[in-house]
mmCIF file as gemmi writes it, N, C-alpha and C atoms, coordinates in Angstrom:
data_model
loop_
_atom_site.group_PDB
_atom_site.id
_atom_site.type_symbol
_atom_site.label_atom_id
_atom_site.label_alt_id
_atom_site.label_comp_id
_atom_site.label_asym_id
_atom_site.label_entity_id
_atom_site.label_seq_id
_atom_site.pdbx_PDB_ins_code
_atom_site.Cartn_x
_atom_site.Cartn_y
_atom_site.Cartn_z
_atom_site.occupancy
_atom_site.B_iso_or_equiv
_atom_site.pdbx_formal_charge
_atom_site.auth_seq_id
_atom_site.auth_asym_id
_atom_site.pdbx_PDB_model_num
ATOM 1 N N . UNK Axp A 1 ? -33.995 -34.901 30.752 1 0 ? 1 A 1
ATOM 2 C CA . UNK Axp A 1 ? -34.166 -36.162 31.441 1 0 ? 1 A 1
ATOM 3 C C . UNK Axp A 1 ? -32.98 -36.392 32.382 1 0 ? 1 A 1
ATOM 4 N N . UNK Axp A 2 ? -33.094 -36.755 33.511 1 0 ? 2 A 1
ATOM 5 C CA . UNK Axp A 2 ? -31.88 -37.248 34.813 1 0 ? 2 A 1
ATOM 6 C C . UNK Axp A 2 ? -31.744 -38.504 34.68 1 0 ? 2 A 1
ATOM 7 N N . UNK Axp A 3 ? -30.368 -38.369 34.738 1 0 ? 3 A 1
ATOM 8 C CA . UNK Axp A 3 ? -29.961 -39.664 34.5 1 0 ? 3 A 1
ATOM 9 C C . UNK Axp A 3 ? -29.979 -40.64 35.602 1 0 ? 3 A 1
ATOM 10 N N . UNK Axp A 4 ? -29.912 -41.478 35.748 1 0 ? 4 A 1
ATOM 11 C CA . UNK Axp A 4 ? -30.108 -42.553 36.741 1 0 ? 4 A 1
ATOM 12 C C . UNK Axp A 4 ? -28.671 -42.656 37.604 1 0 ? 4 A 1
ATOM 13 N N . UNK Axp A 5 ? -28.659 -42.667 38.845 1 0 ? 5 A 1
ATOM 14 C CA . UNK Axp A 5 ? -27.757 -42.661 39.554 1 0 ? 5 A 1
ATOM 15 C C . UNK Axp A 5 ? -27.525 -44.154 40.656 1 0 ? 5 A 1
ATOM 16 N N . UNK Axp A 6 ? -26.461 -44.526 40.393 1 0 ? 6 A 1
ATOM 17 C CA . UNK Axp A 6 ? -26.014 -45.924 40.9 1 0 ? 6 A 1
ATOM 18 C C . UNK Axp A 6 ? -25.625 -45.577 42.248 1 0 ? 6 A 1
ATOM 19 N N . UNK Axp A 7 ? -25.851 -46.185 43.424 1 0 ? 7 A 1
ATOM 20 C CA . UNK Axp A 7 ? -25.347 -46.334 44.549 1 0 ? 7 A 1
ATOM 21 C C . UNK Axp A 7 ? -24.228 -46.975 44.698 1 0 ? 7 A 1
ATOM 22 N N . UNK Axp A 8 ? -23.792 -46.587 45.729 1 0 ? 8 A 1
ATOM 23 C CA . UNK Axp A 8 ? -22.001 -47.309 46.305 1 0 ? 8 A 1
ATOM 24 C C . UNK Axp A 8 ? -22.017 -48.429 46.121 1 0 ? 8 A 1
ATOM 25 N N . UNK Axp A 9 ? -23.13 -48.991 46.623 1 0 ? 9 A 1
ATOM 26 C CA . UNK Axp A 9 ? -22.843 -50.633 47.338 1 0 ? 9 A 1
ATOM 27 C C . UNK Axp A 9 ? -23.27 -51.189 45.681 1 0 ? 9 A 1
ATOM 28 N N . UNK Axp A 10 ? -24.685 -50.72 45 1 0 ? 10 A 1
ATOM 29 C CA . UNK Axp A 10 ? -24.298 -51.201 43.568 1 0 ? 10 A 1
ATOM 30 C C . UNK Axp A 10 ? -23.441 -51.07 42.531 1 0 ? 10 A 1
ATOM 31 N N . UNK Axp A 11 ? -23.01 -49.869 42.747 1 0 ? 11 A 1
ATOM 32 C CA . UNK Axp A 11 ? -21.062 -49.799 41.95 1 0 ? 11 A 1
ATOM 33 C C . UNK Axp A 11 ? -19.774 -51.137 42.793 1 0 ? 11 A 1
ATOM 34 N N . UNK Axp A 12 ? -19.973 -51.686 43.721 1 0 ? 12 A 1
ATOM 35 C CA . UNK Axp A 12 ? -19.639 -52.375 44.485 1 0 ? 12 A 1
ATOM 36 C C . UNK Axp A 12 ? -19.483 -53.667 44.049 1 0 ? 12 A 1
ATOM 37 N N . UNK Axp A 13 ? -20.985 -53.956 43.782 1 0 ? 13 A 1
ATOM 38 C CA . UNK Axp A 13 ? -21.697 -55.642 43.197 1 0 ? 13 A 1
ATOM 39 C C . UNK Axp A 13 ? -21.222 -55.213 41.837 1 0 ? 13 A 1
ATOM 40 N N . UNK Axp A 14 ? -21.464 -54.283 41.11 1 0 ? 14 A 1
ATOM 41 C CA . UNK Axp A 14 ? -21.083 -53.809 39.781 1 0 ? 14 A 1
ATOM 42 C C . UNK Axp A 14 ? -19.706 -54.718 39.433 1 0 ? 14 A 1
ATOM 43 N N . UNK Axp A 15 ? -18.379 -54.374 40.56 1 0 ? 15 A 1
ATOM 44 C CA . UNK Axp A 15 ? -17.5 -54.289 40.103 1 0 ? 15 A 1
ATOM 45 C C . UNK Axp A 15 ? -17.091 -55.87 40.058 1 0 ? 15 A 1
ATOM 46 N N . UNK Axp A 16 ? -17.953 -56.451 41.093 1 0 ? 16 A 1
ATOM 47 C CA . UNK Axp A 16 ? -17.742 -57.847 41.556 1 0 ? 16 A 1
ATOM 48 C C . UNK Axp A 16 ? -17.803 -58.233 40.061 1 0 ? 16 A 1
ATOM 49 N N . UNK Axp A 17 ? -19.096 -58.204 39.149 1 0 ? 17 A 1
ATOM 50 C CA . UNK Axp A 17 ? -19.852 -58.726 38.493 1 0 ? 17 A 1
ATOM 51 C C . UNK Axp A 17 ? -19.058 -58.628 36.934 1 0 ? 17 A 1
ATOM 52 N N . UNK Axp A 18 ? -17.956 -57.191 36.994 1 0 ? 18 A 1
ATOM 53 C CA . UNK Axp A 18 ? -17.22 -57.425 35.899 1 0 ? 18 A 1
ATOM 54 C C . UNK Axp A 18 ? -15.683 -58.13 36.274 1 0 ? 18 A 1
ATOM 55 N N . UNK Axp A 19 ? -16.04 -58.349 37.295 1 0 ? 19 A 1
ATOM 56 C CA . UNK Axp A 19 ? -14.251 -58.926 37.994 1 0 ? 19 A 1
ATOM 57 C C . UNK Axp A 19 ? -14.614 -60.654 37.294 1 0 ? 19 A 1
ATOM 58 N N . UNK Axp A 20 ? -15.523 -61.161 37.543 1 0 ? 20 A 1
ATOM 59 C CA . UNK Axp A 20 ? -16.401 -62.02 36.754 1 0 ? 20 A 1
ATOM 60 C C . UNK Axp A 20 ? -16.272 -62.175 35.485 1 0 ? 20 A 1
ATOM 61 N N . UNK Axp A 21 ? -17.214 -61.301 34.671 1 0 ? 21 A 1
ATOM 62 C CA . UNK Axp A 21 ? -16.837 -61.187 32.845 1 0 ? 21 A 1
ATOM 63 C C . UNK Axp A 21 ? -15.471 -61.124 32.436 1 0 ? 21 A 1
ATOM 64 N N . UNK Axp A 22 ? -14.655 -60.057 33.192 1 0 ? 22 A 1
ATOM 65 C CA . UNK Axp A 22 ? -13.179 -59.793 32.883 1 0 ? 22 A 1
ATOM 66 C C . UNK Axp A 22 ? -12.54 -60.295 33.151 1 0 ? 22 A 1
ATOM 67 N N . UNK Axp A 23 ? -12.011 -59.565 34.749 1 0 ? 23 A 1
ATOM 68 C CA . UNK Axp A 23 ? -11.178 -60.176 35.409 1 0 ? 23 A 1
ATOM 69 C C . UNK Axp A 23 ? -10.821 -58.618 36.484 1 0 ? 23 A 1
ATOM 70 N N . UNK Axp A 24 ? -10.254 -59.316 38.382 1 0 ? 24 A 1
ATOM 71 C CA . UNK Axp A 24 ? -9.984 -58.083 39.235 1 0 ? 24 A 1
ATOM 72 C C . UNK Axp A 24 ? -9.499 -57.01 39.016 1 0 ? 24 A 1
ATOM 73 N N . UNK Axp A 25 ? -8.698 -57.211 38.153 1 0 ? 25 A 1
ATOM 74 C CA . UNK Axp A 25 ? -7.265 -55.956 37.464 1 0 ? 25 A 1
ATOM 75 C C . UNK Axp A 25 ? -7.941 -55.235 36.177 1 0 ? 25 A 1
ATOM 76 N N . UNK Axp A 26 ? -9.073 -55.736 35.148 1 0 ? 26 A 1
ATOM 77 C CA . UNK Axp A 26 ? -9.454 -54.798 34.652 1 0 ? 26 A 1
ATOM 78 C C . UNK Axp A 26 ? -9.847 -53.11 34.493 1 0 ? 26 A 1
ATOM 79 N N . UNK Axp A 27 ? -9.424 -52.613 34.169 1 0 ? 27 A 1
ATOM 80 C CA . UNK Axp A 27 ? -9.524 -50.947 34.165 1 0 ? 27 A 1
ATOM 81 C C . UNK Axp A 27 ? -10.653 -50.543 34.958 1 0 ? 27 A 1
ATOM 82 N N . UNK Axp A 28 ? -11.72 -51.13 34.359 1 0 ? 28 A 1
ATOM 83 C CA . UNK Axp A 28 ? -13.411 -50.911 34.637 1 0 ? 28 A 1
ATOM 84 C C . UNK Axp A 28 ? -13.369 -51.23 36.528 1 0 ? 28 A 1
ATOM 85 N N . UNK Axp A 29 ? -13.384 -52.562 36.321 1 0 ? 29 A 1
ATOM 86 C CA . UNK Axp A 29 ? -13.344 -53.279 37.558 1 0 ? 29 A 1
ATOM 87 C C . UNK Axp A 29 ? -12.711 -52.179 38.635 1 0 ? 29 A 1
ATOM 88 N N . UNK Axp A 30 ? -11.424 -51.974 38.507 1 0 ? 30 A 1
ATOM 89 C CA . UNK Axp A 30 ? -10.806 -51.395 39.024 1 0 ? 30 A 1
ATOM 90 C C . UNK Axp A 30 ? -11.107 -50.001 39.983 1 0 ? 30 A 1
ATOM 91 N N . UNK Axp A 31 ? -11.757 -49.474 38.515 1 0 ? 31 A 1
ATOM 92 C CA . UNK Axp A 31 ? -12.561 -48.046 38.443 1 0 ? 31 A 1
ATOM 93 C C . UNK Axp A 31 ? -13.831 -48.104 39.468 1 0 ? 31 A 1
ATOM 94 N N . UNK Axp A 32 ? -15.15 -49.078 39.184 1 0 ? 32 A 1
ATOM 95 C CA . UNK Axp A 32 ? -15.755 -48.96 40.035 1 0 ? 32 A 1
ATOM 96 C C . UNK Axp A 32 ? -15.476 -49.634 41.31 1 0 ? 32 A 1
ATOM 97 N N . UNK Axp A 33 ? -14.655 -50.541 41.359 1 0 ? 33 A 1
ATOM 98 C CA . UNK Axp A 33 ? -14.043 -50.623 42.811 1 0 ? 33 A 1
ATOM 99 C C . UNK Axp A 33 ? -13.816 -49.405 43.648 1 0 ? 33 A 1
ATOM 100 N N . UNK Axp A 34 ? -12.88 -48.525 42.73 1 0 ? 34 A 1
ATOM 101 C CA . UNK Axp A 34 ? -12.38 -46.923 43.603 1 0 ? 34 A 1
ATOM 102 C C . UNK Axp A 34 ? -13.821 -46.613 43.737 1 0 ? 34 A 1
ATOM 103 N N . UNK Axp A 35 ? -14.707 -46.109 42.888 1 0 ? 35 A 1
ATOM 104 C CA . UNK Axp A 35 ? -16.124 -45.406 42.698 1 0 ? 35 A 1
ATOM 105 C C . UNK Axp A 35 ? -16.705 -46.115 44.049 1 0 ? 35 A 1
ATOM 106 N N . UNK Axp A 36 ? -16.725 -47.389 44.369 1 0 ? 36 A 1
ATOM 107 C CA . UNK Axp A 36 ? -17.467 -47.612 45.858 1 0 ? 36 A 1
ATOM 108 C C . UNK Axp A 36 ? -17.175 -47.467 46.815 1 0 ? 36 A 1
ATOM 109 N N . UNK Axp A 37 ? -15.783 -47.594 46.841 1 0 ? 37 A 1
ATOM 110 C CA . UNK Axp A 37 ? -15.125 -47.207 48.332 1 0 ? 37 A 1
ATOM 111 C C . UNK Axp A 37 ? -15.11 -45.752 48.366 1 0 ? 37 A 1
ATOM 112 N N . UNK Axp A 38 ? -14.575 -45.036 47.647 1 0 ? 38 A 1
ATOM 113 C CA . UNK Axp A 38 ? -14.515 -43.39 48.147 1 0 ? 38 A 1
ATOM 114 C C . UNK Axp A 38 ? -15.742 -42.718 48.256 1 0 ? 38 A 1
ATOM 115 N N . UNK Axp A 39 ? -16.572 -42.833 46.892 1 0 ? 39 A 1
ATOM 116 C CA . UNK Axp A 39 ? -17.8 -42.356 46.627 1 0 ? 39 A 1
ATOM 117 C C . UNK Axp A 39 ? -17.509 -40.728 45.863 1 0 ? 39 A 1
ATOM 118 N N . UNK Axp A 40 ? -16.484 -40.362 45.832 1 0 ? 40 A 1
ATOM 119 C CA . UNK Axp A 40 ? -15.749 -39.413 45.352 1 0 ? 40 A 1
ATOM 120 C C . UNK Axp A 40 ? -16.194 -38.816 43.347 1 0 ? 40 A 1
ATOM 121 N N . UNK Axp A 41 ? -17.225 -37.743 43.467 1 0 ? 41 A 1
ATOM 122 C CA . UNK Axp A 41 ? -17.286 -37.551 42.227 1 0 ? 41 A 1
ATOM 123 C C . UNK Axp A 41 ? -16.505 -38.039 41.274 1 0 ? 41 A 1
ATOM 124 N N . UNK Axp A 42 ? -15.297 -37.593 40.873 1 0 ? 42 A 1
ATOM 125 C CA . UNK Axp A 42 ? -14.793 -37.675 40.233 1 0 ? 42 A 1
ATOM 126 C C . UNK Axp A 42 ? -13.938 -39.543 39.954 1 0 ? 42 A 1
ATOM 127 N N . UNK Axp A 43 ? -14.05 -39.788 40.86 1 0 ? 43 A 1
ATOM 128 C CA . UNK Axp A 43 ? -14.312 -41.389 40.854 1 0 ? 43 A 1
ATOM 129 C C . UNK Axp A 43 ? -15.747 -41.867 40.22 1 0 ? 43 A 1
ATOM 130 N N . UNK Axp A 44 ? -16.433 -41.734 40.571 1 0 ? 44 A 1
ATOM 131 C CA . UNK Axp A 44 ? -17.812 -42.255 39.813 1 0 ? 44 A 1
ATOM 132 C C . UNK Axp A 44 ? -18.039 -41.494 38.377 1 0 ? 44 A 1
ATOM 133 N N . UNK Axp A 45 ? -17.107 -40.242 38.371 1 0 ? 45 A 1
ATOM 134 C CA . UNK Axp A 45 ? -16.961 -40.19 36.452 1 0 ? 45 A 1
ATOM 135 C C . UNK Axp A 45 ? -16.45 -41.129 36.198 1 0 ? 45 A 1
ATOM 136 N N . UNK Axp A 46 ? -15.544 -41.056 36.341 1 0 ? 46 A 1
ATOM 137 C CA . UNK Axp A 46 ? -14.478 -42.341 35.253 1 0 ? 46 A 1
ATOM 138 C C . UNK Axp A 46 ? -14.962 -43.698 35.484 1 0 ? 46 A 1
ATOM 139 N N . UNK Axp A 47 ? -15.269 -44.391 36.411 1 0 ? 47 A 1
ATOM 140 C CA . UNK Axp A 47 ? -16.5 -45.41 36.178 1 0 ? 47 A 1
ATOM 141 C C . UNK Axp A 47 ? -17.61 -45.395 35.24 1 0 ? 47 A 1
ATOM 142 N N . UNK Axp A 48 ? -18.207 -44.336 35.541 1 0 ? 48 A 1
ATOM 143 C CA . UNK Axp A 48 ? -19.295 -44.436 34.799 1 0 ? 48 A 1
ATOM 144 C C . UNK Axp A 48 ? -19.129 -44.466 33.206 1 0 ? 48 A 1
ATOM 145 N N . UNK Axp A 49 ? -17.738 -43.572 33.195 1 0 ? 49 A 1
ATOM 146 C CA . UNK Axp A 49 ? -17.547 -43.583 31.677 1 0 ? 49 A 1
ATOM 147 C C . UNK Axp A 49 ? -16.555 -44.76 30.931 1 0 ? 49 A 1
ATOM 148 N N . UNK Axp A 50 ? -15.894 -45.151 31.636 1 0 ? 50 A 1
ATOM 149 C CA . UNK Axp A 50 ? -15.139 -46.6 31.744 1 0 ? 50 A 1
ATOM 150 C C . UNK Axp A 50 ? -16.124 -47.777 31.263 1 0 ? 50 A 1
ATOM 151 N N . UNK Axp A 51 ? -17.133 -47.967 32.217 1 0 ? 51 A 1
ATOM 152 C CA . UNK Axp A 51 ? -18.253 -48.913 32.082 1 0 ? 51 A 1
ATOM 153 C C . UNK Axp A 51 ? -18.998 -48.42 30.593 1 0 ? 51 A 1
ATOM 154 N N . UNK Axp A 52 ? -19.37 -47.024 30.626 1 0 ? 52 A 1
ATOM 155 C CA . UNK Axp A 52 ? -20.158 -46.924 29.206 1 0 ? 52 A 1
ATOM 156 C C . UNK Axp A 52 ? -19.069 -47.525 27.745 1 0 ? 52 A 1
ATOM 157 N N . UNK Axp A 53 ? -18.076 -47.276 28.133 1 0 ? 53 A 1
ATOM 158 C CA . UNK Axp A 53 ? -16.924 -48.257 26.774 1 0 ? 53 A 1
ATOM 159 C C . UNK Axp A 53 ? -16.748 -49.314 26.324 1 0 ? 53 A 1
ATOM 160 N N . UNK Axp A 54 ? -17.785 -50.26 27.428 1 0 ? 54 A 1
ATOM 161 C CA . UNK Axp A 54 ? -17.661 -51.734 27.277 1 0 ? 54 A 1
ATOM 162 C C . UNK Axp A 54 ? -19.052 -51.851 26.042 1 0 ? 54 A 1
ATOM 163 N N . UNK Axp A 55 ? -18.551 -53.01 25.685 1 0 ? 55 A 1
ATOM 164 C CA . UNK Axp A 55 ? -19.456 -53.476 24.967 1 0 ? 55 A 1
ATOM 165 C C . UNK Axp A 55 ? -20.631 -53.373 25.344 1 0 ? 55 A 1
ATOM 166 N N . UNK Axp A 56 ? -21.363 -53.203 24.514 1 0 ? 56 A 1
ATOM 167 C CA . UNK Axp A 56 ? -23.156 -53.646 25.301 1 0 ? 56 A 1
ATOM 168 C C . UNK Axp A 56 ? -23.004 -54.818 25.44 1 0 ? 56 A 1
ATOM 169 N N . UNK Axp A 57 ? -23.073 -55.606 24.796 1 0 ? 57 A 1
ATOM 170 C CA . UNK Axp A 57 ? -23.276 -57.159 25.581 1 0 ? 57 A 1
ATOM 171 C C . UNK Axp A 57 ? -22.985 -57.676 27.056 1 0 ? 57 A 1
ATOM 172 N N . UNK Axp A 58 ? -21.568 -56.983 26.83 1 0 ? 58 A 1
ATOM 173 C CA . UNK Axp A 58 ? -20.934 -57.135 28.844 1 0 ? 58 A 1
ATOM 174 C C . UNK Axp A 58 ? -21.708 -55.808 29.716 1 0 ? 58 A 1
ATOM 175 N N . UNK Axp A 59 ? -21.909 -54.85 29.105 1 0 ? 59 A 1
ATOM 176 C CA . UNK Axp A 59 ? -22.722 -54.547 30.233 1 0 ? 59 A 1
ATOM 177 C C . UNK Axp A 59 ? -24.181 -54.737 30.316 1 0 ? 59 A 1
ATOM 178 N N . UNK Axp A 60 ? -25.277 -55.257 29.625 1 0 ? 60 A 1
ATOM 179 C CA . UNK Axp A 60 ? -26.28 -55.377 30.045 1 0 ? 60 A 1
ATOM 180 C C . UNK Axp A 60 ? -25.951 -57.379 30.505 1 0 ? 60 A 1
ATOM 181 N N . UNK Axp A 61 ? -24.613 -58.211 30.247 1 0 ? 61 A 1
ATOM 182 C CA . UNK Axp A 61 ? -24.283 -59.049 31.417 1 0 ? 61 A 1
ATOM 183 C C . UNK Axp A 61 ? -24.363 -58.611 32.608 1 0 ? 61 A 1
ATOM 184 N N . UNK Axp A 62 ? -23.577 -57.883 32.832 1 0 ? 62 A 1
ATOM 185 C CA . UNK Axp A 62 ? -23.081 -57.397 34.292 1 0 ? 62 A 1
ATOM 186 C C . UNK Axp A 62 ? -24.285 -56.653 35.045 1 0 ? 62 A 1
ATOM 187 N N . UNK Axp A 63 ? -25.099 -55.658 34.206 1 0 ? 63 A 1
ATOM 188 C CA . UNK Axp A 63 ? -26.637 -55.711 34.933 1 0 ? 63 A 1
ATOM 189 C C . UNK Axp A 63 ? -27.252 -56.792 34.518 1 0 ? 63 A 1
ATOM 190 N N . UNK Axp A 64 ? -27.4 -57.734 34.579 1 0 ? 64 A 1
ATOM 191 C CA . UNK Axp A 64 ? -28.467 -58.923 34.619 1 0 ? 64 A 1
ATOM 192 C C . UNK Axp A 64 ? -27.659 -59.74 36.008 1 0 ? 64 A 1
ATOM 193 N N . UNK Axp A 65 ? -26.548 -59.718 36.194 1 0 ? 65 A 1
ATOM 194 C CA . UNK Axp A 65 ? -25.844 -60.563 37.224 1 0 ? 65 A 1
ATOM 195 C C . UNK Axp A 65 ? -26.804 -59.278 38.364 1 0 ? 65 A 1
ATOM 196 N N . UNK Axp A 66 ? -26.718 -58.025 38.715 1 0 ? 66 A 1
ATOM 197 C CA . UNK Axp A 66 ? -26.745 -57.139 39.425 1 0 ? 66 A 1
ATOM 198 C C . UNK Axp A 66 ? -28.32 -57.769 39.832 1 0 ? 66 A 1
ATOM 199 N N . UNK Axp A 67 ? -29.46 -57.992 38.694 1 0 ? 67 A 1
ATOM 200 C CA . UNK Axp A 67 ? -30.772 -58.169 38.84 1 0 ? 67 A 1
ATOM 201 C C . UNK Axp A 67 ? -31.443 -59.403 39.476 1 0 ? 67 A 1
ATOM 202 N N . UNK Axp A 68 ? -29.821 -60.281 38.812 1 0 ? 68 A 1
ATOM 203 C CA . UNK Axp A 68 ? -30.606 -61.667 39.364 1 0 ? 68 A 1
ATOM 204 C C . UNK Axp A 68 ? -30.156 -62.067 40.643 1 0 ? 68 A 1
């Protein structure tokens, strides 16, 4: 199965959306901030895996902010 792949500009709103739950300076935040501006593999690892560390609760927050 392929995994689902996030676009720039939604790693972008992403990051807005935990700058929100968290706060700007959070690790995560931080992370997909870099992940939208460069677009740089290895930037969108550590986002992606940054973000998978959070709680579920904050991240299916942060996708529901993304949806609504």
């Amino acid at each position: 199965m392929e995994e689902a792949k996030i676009d720039r500009e939604a790693m972008g709103r992403l990051a807005k959306a935990l700058a929100f739950i968290y706060s700007p300076d959070h690790p995560t935040t931080v992370a997909l901030e870099a992940a939208a501006k460069s677009g740089a593999e290895h930037d969108i690892k550590k986002a992606r895996t940054l973000f998978l560390r959070l709680k579920p609760g904050d991240r299916r927050a942060a996708m529901a902010m993304l949806a609504g």
